[in-house]
KEVEXLO-207283 format. One line per field, with one value per residue (C-alpha): x, z, y; residue number from 1. Coordinates in steps of 0.05 Angstrom, whole numbers, plus 32768, in hexadecimal, padded with zeros to 4 digits. Layout:
! KEVEXLO-207283
px <- c(X, ...)
pz <- c(Z, ...)
py <- c(Y, ...)
torlum <- c(NUM, ...)
//
This chain:
! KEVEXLO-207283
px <- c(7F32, 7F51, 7F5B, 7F91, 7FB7, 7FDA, 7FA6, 7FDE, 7FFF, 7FC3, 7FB3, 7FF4, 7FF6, 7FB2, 7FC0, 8006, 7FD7, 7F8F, 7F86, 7FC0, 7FA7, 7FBA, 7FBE, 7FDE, 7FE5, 7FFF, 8048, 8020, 800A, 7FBF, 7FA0, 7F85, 7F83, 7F5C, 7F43, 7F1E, 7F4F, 7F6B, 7F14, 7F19, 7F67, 7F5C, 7F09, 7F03, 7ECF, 7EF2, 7ECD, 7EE7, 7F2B, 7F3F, 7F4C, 7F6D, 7FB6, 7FD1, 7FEF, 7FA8, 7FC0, 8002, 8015, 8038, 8084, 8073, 8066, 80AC, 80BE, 807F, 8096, 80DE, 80C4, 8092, 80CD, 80F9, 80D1, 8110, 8126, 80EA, 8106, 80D0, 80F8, 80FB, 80BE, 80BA, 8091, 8077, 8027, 7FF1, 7FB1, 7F6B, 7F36, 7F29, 7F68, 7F87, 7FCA, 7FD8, 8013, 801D, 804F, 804C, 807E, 807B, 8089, 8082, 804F, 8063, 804B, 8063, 809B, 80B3, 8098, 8082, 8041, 8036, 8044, 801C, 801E, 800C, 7FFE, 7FEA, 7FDE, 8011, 8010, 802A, 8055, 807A, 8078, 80A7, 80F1, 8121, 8127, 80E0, 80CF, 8107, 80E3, 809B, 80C9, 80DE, 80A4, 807B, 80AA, 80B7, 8081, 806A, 8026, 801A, 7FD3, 7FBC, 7F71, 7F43, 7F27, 7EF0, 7F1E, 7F14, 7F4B, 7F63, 7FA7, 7FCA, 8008, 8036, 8034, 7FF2, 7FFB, 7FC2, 7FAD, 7FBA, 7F9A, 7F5C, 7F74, 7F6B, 7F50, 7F0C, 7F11, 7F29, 7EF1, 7EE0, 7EE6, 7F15, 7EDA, 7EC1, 7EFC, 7F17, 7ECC, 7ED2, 7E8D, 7EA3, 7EDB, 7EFB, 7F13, 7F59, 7F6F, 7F32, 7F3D, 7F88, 7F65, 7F3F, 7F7F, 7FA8, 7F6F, 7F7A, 7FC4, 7FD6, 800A, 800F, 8026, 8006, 8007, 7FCF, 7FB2, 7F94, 7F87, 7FC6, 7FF6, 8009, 801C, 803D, 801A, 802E, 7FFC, 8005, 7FDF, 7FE0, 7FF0, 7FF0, 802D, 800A, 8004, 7FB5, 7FA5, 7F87, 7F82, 7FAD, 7FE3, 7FF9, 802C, 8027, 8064, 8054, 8077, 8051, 8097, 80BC, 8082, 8081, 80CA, 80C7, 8090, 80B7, 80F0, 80BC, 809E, 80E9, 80F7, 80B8, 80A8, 80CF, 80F0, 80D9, 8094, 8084, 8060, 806A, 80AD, 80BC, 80C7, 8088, 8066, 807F, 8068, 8025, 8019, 802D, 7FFC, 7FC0, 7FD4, 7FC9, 7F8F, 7F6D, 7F78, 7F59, 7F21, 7F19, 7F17, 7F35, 7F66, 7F86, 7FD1, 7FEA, 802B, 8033, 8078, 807B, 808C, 80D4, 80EA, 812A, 8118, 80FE, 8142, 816A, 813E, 812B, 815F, 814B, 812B, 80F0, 80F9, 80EC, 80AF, 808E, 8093, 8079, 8047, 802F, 8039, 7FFE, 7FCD, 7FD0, 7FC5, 7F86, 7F6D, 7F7A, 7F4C, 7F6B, 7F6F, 7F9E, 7FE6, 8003, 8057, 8091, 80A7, 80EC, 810C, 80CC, 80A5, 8067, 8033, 7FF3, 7FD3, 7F8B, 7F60, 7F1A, 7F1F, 7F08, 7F24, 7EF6, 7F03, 7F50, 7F42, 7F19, 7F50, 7F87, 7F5C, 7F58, 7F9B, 7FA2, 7F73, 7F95, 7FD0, 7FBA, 7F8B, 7FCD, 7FDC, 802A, 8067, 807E, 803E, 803A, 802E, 802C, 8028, 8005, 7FFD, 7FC9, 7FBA, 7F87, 7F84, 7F78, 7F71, 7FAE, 7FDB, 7FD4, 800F, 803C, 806D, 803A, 800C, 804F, 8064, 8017, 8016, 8060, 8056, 8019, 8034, 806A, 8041, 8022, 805E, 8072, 8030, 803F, 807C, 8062, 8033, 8060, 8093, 805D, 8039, 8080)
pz <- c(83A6, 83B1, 83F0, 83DC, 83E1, 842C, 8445, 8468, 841E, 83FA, 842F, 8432, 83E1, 83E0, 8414, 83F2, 83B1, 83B7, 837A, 8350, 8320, 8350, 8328, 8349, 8322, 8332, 831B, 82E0, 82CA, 82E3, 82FF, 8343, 835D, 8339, 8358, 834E, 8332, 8302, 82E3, 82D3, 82B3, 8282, 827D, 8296, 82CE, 8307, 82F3, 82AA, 82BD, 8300, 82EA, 82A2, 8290, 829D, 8250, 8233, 824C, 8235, 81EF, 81C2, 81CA, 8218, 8211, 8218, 824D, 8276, 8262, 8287, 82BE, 82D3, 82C4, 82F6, 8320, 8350, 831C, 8331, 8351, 837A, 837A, 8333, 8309, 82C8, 8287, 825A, 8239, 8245, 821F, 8229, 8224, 81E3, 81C9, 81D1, 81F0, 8227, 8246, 828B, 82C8, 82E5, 832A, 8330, 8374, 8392, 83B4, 83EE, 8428, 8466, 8468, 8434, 83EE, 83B0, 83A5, 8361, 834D, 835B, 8321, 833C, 8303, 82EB, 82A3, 828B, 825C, 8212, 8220, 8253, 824A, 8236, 8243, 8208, 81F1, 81EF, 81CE, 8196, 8191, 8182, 8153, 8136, 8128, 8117, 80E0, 80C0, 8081, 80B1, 80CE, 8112, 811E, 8153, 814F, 817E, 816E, 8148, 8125, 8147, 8145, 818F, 817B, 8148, 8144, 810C, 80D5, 80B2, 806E, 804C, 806D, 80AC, 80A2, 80B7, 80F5, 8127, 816A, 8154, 812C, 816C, 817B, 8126, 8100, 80CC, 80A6, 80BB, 80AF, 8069, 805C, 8042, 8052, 8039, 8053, 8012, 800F, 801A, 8053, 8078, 8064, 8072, 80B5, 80C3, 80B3, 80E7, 811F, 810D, 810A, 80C5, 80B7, 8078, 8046, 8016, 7FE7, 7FF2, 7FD1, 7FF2, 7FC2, 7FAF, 7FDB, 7FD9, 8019, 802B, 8063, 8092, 80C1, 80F9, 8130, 8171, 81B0, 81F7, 8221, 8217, 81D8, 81CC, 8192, 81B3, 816C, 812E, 8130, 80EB, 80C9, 8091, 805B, 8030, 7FF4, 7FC5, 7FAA, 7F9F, 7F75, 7F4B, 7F48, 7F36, 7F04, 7EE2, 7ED6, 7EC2, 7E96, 7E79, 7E6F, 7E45, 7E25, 7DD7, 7DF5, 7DC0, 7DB5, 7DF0, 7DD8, 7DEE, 7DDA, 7DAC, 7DF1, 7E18, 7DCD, 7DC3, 7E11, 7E06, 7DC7, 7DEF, 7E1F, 7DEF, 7DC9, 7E0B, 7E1F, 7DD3, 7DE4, 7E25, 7E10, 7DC3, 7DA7, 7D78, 7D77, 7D46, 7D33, 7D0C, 7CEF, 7CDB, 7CB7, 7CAB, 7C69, 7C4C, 7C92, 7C6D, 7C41, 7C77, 7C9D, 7C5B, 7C48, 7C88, 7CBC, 7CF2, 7D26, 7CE6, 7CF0, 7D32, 7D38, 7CF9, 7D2B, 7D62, 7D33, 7D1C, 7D5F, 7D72, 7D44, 7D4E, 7D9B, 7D89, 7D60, 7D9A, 7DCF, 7E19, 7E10, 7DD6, 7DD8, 7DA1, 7D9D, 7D77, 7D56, 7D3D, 7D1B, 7CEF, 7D05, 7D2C, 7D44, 7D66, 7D8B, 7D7E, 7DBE, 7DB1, 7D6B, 7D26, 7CE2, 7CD3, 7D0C, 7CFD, 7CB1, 7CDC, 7D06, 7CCF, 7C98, 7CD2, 7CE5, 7C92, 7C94, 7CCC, 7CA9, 7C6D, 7C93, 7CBB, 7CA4, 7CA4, 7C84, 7C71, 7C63, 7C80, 7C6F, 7C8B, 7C6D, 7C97, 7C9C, 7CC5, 7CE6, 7D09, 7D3F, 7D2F, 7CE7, 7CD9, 7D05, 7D49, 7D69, 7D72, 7D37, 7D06, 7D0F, 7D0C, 7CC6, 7CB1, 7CC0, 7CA5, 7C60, 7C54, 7C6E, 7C39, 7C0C, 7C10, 7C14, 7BD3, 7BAF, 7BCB, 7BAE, 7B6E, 7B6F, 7B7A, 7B45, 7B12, 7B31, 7B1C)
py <- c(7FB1, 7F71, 7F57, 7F21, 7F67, 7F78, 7FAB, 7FD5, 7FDC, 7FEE, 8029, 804A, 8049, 8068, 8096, 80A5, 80C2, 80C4, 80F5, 80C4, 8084, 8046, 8007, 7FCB, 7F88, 7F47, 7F2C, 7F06, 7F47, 7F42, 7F86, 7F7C, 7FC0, 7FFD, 8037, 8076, 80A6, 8066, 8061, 80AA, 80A9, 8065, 8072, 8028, 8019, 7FE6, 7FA4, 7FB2, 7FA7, 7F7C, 7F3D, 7F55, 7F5C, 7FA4, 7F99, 7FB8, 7FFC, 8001, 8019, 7FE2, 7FFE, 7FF5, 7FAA, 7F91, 7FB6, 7F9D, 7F57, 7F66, 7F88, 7F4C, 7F24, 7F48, 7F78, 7F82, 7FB1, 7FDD, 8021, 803F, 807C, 8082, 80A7, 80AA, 80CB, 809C, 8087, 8055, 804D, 806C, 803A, 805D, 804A, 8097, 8091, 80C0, 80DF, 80D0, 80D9, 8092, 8075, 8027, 8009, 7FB9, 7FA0, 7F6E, 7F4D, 7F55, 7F20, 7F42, 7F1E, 7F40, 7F35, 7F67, 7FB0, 7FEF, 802A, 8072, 8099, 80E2, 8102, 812F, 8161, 8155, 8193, 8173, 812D, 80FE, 80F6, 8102, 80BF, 80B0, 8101, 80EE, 80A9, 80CE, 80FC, 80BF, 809F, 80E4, 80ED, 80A2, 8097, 805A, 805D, 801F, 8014, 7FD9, 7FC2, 7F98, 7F4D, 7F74, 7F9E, 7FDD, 8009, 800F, 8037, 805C, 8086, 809E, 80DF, 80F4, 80CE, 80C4, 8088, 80A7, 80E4, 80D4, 80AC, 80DE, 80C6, 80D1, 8093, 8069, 803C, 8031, 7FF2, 7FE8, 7FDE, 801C, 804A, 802B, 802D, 7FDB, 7FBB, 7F7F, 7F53, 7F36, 7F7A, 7F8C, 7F9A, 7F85, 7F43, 7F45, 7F58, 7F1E, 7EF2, 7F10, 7F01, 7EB1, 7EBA, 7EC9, 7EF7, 7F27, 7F57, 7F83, 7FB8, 7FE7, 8027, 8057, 80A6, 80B8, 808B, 8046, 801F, 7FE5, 7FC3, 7F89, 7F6D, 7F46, 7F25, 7F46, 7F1D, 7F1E, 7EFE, 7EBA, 7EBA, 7EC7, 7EF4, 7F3B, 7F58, 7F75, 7FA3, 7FBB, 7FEB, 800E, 8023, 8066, 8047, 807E, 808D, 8059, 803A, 807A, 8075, 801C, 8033, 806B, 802E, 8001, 8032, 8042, 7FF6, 7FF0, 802B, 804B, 8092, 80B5, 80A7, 808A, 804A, 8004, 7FEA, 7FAE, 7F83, 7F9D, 7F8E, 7F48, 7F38, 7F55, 7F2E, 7EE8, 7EFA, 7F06, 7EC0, 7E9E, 7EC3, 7EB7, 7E70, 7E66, 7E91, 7E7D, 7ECB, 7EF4, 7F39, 7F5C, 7F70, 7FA8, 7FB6, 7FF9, 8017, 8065, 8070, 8097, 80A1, 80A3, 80D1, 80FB, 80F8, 810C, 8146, 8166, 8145, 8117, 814A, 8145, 80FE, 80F9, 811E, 80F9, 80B1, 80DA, 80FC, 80B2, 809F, 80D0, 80B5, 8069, 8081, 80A4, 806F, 8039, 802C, 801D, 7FD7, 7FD4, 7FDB, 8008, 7FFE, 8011, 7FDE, 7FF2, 802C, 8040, 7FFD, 8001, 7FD4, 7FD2, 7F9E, 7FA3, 7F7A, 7F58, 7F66, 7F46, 7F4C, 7F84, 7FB7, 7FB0, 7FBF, 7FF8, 8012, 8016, 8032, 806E, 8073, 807B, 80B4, 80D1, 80D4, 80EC, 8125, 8144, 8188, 819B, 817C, 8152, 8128, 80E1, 80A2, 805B, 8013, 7FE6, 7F9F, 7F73, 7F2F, 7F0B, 7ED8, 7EA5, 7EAF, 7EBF, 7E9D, 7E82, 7E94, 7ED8, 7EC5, 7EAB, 7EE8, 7F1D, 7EF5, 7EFF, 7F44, 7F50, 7F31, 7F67, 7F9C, 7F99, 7F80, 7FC5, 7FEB, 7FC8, 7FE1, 8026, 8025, 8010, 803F, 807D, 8062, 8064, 80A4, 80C6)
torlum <- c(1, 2, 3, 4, 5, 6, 7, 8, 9, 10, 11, 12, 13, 14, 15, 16, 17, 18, 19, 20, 21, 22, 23, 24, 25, 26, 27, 28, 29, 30, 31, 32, 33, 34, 35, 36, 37, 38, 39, 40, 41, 42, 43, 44, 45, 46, 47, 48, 49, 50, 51, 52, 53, 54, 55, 56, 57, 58, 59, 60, 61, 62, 63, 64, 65, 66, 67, 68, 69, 70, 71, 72, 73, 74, 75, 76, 77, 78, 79, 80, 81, 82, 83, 84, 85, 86, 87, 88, 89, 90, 91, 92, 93, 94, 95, 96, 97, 98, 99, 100, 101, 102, 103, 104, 105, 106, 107, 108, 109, 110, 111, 112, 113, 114, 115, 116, 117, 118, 119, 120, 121, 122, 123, 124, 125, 126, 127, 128, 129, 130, 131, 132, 133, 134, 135, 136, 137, 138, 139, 140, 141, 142, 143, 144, 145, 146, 147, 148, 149, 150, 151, 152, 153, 154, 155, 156, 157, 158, 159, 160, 161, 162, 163, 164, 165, 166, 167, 168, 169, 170, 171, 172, 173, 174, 175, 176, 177, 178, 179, 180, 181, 182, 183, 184, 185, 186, 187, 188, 189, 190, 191, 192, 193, 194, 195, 196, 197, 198, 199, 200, 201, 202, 203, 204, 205, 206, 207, 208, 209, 210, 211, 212, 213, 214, 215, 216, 217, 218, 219, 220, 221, 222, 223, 224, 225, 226, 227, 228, 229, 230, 231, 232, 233, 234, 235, 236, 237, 238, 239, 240, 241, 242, 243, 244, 245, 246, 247, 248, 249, 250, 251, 252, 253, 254, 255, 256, 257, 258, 259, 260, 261, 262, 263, 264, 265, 266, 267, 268, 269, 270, 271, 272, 273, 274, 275, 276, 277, 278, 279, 280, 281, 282, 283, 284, 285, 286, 287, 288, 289, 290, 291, 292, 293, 294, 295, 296, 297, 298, 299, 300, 301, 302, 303, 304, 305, 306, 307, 308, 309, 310, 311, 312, 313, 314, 315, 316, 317, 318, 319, 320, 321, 322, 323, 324, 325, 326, 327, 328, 329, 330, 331, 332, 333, 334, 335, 336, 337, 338, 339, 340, 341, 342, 343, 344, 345, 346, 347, 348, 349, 350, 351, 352, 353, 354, 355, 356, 357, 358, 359, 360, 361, 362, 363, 364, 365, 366, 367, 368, 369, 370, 371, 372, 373, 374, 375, 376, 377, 378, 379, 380, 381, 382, 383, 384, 385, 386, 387, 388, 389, 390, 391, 392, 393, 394, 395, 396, 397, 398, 399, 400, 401, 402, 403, 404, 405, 406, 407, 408)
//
C-alpha cells in the first residue's frame, strides 16, 4: 500500500469492505492502492499495477468518462453506486457493481479516488441505458476489437459475423497473427496493424469466407498521447458489395446472353493494347456475326431469335478459357477477346466455334461468319485491329452468300 495515502483513510475503507476490490488512484489517474480482493477480481498481482494508469482496466466506452471524472472529481457522489464493466487482465470484460468515493487528507484536500468493487451477474447487471447500449452494439453488423503493442487482442465486443465468430474469450491473449492465421506481416490486416502502432491510420476492404468487411484501424492512446495499441472496427459490408456488384454486373453485361457488353468490350480491348505494349506480346480478336438472324425472326418470330444469340452465346463461352472476354457486340455482332494468343490458336478457336455450330442438333441450324486479327500483326491499336477483323468477317459473309446463291 502506499503510504503517501492518510493511514486513517485507508483503514476505515478497508474495514468498510474487506471481501470488496479496493483500488485507489491518484487525480492523474495512477493506481496507488490495490489490495487482495482487487488481485483476485482483475487477475493482476499488486506490483503489476501500482504505478500504472487505472485506464488499462476500463473498457473503451468508459475512457471519456474517466477523463471527466479526473477532471472534476467533485462530481464524485459517494452515495451513488452504479453497474457498469472493467477488464480482466485477459482482456474479458466483466460486470461489476462499483461505488467511487474521494480520498482526502485531513485538512480537507483530495488527494485521489478509491473504487470498491464486486462482480455482478450478467443477469442483473447493467442499467437500462448501458443493457440497450450492449443491445445496440450486439445487434449492429460492426465488430470493435482493441489489441496490445504486440498485437494481442486484449478486447472484443459486437455480433458473431464471421470474423467475429471465432472471437470468443478464448482467443483473448492471441496475436492477430495468430487468430487471422497471417505469419507474415505484408499481409492485410496485419500489416495495417503494424501501421497503427507508429501512428498511421487506415481503411480497408477485407475478405474473410463469405463476408467482406470494411475495416478502420486506429492507434490506441492513453490520455498523453502514447500509443498502448490498436483498436479497430469492422463493417459487414457483404451486402452492399453483392448489391454494387449486381449494378456493376448490369452496367457491363448484354441482358440476354449475359456476355460482356460492347462498353465493357471496347475497355477490355484498351487495356490489352497497353498491356501488349509494355510487354511486347500478342492476343487475338474475333468478330463473329450469326447468320439470317432476320430470317430467323421472320420465320419463327423473335422468341427463336433470341435463344439462337443465347444458343451461340453458349458456345463461344465453352470455347473460351477464363482469361478471355467473349461480348456481344451488337444486335447479331459478337466478339471475343482471345489473351496470350497467336495467329494460329485464333484460326484454332473459331474453326471450333464453327464446328460447334454446325454439331448442334435442333432448329433452326446455325451459323456464324467470323472475322480475326492479331496484335500486332494486324493493327496496333483497338480501331485498326476492329477494321482488320471487320473487313474479313464480311469478307466471309460475302462468300457465304455467294455460296448459298449458287448452292440454290
Amino acid at each position: 500500500m502506499c503510504t503517501s495515502l492518510p493511514s486513517e483513510s485507508l483503514l476505515e475503507h478497508l474495514l468498510a469492505g474487506s471481501d470488496e476490490a479496493l483500488v485507489g488512484f491518484q487525480t492523474d489517474g495512477t493506481i496507488v492502492l490495490w489490495n487482495r480482493a482487487a488481485q483476485d477480481l482483475y487477475g493482476y498481482t499488486e506490483p503489476e499495477v501500482l504505478g500504472k494508469s487505472i485506464a488499462q482496466l476500463l473498457p473503451l466506452y468508459e475512457l471519456p468518462a474517466l477523463e471527466e471524472l479526473l477532471q472534476s472529481p467533485l462530481r464524485i457522489d459517494s452515495s451513488e453506486a452504479e453497474a457498469t464493466e472493467r477488464l480482466h487482465k485477459e482482456g474479458m470484460r466483466m460486470p461489476v457493481h462499483l461505488q467511487r468515493s474521494l480520498i482526502r487528507t485531513a485538512s480537507g484536500e483530495i488527494l485521489g479516488v478509491l473504487e470498491r468493487t464486486r462482480t455482478l451477474s450478467t443477469a442483473t447487471a447493467g442499467s437500462p441505458s448501458q443493457t440497450h447500449f450492449r443491445l445496440m452494439v450486439q445487434q449492429m453488423p460492426v465488430v470493435f476489437w482493441t489489441t496490445d503493442q504486440r498485437l494481442r487482442i486484449t478486447s472484443h465486443w459486437g455480433p458473431s459475423l464471421g470474423l467475429h465468430r471465432r472471437m470468443r474469450a478464448k482467443v483473448v491473449g492471441q496475436t492477430i497473427h495468430e487468430f487471422l492465421r497471417c505469419p507474415r506481416e505484408e499481409e492485410a490486416p496485419v500489416k495495417q496493424h503494424l501501421a497503427a502502432l507508429r501512428g498511421i491510420s487506415s481503411r480497408f476492404e477485407f475478405r474473410r469466407r463469405n463476408h467482406v468487411f470494411d475495416i478502420s484501424l486506429e492507434p490506441l492512446r492513453n490520455s498523453d498521447g502514447a500509443i498502448l495499441g490498436c483498436i479497430g472496427v469492422a463493417l459487414d459490408i457483404t451486402e452492399r458489395k453483392k448489391t454494387e456488384e449486381e449494378i456493376r454486373h448490369q452496367a457491363t453485361h448484354d441482358g440476354l446472353t449475359g456476355l460482356a457488353n460492347y462498353r465493357e468490350f471496347y475497355c477490355s480491348l484498351e487495356r490489352e493494347v497497353r498491356r501488349a505494349e509494355r510487354s511486347h506480346h500478342s492476343f487475338g480478336l474475333l468478330l463473329l456475326d450469326l447468320d439470317d438472324l432476320k430470317g430467323i425472326n421472320d420465320r419463327m418470330g423473335h422468341l427463336a431469335g433470341d435463344r439462337a444469340l443465347r444458343r451461340l452465346a453458349r458456345v463461344m463461352t465453352e470455347n473460351c478459357r477464363v482469361t478471355d472476354l467473349a461480348a456481344r457486340y451488337g444486335g447479331d455482332e459478337f466478339a471475343i477477346l482471345l489473351i496470350d494468343a497467336d495467329a494460329e490458336r485464333v484460326q484454332q478457336i473459331a474453326q471450333r466455334i464453327t464446328n460447334h455450330l454446325n454439331e448442334q442438333p435442333g432448329e433452326p441450324r446455325l451459323s456464324a461468319s467470323i472475322g480475326s486479327a492479331v496484335y500486332p500483326a494486324d493493327g496496333q491499336s483497338p480501331q485498326e485491329l476492329l477494321e482488320a477483323a471487320d473487313r474479313l468477317l464480311y469478307r466471309n459473309k460475302k462468300a457465304l452468300r455467294w455460296q448459298t446463291a449458287h448452292a440454290d
